[in-house]
C-alpha positions in Angstrom: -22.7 -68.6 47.4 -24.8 -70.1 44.5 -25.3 -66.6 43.5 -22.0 -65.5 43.1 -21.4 -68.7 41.2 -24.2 -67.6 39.0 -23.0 -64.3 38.4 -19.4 -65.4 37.7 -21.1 -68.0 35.2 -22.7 -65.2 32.9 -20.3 -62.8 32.8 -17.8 -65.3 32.1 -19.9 -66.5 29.1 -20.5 -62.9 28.0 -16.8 -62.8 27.8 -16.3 -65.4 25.4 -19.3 -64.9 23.3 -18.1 -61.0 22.5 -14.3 -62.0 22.3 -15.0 -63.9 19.2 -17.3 -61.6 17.5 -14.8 -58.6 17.8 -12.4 -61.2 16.6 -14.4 -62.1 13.8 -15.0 -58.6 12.6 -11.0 -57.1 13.2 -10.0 -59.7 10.6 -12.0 -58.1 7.9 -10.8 -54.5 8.8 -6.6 -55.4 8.9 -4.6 -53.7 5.9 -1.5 -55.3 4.2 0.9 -53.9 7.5 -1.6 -55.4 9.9 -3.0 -52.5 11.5 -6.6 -52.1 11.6 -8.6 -49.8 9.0 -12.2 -48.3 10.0 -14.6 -49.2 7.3 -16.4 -45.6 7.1 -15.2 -44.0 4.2 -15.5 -40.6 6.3 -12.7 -41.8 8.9 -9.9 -38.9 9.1 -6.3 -40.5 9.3 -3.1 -39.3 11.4 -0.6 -38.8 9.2 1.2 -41.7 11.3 -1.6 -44.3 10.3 -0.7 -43.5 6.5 0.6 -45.6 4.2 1.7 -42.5 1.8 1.3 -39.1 3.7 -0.1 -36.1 2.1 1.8 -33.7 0.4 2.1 -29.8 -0.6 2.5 -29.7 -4.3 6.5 -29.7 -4.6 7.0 -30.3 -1.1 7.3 -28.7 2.1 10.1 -26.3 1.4 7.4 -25.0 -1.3 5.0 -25.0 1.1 7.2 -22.6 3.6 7.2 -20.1 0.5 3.8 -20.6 -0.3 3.5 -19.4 3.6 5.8 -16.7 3.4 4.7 -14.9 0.0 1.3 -15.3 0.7 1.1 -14.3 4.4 0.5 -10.5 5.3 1.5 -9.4 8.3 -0.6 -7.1 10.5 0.3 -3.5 10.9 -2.0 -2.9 14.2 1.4 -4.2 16.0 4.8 -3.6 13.8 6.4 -5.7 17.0 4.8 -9.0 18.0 6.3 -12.2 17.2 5.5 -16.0 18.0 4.3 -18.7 16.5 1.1 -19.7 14.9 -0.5 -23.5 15.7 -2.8 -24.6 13.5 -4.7 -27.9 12.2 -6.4 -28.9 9.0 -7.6 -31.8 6.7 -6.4 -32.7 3.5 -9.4 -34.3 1.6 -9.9 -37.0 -0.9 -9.4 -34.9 -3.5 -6.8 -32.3 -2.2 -9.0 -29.6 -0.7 -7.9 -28.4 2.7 -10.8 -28.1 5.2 -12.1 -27.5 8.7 -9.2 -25.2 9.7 -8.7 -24.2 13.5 -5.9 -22.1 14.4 -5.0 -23.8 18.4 -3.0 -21.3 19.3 -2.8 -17.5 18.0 -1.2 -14.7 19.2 -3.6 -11.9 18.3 -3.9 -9.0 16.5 -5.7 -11.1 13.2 -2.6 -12.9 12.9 -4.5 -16.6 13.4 -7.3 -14.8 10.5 -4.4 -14.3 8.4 -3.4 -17.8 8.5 -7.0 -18.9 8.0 -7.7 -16.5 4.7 -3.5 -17.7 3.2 -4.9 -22.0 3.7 -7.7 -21.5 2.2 -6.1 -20.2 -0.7 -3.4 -22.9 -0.8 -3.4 -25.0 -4.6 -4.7 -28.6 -4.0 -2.3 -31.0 -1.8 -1.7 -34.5 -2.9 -4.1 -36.9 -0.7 -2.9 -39.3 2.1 -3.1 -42.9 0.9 -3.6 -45.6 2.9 -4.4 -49.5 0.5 -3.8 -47.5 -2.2 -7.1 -45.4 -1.7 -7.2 -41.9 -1.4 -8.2 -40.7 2.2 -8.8 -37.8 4.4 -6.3 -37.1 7.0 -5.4 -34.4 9.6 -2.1 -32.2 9.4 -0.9 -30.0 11.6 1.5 -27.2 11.4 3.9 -24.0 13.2 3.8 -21.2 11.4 6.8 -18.6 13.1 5.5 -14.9 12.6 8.2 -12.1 13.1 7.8 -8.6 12.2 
């Protein structure tokens, strides 16, 4: 019994002690909603985490055309059709990077994609405290031929 007691004694003292130091270190990481902000300037937002999101340069109806002038479609298969899934991040200073396409439906369609991001202009940057970050965007891309 004195044992148990023991044991109960030191991990309820463990508790305390590390309550208050995570306590003590959220309250210099809150931003102006509240919400907690990592202090590594590497951290990679979601776009819900954002105080301004990113943004293709004149929007995201520009951005479909950019898609659809810019995208070849294969000739290996005049028939397939689907849709395209992938993700990217916008950096600090516009450049997109790191793109995976998640889902691809063959036939170099997801290579395609790849070759028409990477030649995208420079996005405007995700804000969040009024500082330029990196965040993460995904998007469906609909291929038809």
């Amino acid at each position: 019994m004195q044992k148990f007691l023991i044991l109960i004694l030191i991990c309820f003292s463990q508790n305390i002690f590390s309550q208050k130091e995570i306590k003590r270190t959220l309250e210099h990481q809150k931003n102006k909603n509240g919400n907690i902000v990592p202090l590594n300037e590497n951290t990679i937002y979601n776009l819900i985490d954002l105080d301004v999101k990113p943004e293709f340069p004149g929007g995201r109806v520009k951005f479909n055309h950019f898609i659809d002038d810019n995208y070849k479609k294969s000739n290996k298969r005049p028939t397939i059709q689907g849709k395209l899934f992938a993700t990217f991040i916008i950096e600090k200073d516009g450049v997109l990077s790191n793109i995976k396409v998640l889902r691809d439906i063959g036939y170099g369609t997801g290579e395609e994609l790849i070759r028409v991001l990477k030649s995208s202009p420079r996005w405007k940057p995700g804000k969040q405290n009024d500082k330029e970050v990196r965040s993460i965007y995904s998007i469906v891309v609909p291929v038809q031929q």
